[in-house]
C-alpha positions, 0 to 999 in steps of 0.5 A: 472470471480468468485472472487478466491483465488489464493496462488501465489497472497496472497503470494505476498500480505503477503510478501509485509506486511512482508517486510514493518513491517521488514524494508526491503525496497529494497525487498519491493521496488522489488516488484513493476513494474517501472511503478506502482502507489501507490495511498490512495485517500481521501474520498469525503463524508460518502459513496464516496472516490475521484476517480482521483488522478490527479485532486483530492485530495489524501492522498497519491499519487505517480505515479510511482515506483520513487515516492516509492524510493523517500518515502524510500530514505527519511525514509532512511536519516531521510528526513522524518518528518513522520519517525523519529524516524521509527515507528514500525509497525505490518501489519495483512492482511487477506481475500486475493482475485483474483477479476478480470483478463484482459489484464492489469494483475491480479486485487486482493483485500484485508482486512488490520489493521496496528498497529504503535507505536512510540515515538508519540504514538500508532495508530490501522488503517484499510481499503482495498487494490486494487491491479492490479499485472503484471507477469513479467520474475521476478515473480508477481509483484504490478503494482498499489495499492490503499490503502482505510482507512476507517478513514476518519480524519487523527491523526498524520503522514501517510507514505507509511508504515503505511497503 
């Protein structure tokens, strides 16, 4: 398969973007299948990030969708020392493309900068996004997104909405 673009995908993944910058964490929540995992390795070394989020280390990793209603219900409460006060964040994501498809769904990739500012300051991110999307009888749906920084030192909090 040549790589793609593929409206139905980029939608998804703006509208994905759109509801974390609004705070609509149930919508965001809906768009994840039960079993999806949200995974931001670390890098291993200038040209390498780990490849195993089991057995090493990560920056972010949560195995399925309860890890995700976990994060947000913490965001919530104020739970959260990374989310209080919230951050406001603006997510630009661009070059949107289909790279693959299999029996496992849809493998997607895409070009991400999330601006943050809050109470501690402003802080300008970037990386890629890979996504392996389910259909299921609700729509398109993110079974698994890996969430590459390019910063490979981190300054301040990190929480699923900042990247």
């Amino acid at each position: 398969m040549s790589v793609r673009i593929d409206p139905h995908v980029t939608a998804l993944v703006l509208d994905e973007a759109r509801l974390i910058d609004q705070k609509q964490w149930a919508e965001w929540l809906s768009l994840y299948t039960e079993d999806a995992v949200f995974w931001m390795p670390s890098w291993k070394n200038e040209a390498q990030t780990t490849d195993d989020p089991v057995y090493q280390l990560n920056l972010i990793y949560l195995p399925n969708r309860q890890g995700l209603e976990d994060r947000i219900y913490r965001i919530e409460t104020g739970d959260s020392f990374a989310s209080v006060p919230l951050d406001r964040t603006t997510h630009v994501v661009g070059g949107v493309l289909v790279t693959g498809q299999g029996n496992e769904g849809i493998e997607a990739f895409a070009s991400w900068i999330v601006h943050t500012y809050g109470y501690r300051g402003t802080t300008t991110r970037s990386g890629s996004y890979e996504y392996l999307l389910r259909e299921t009888p609700g729509g398109l749906r993110i079974a698994r997104k890996k969430v590459v920084m390019i910063d490979d030192r981190l300054e301040g909090a990190v929480d699923v909405y900042h990247v």
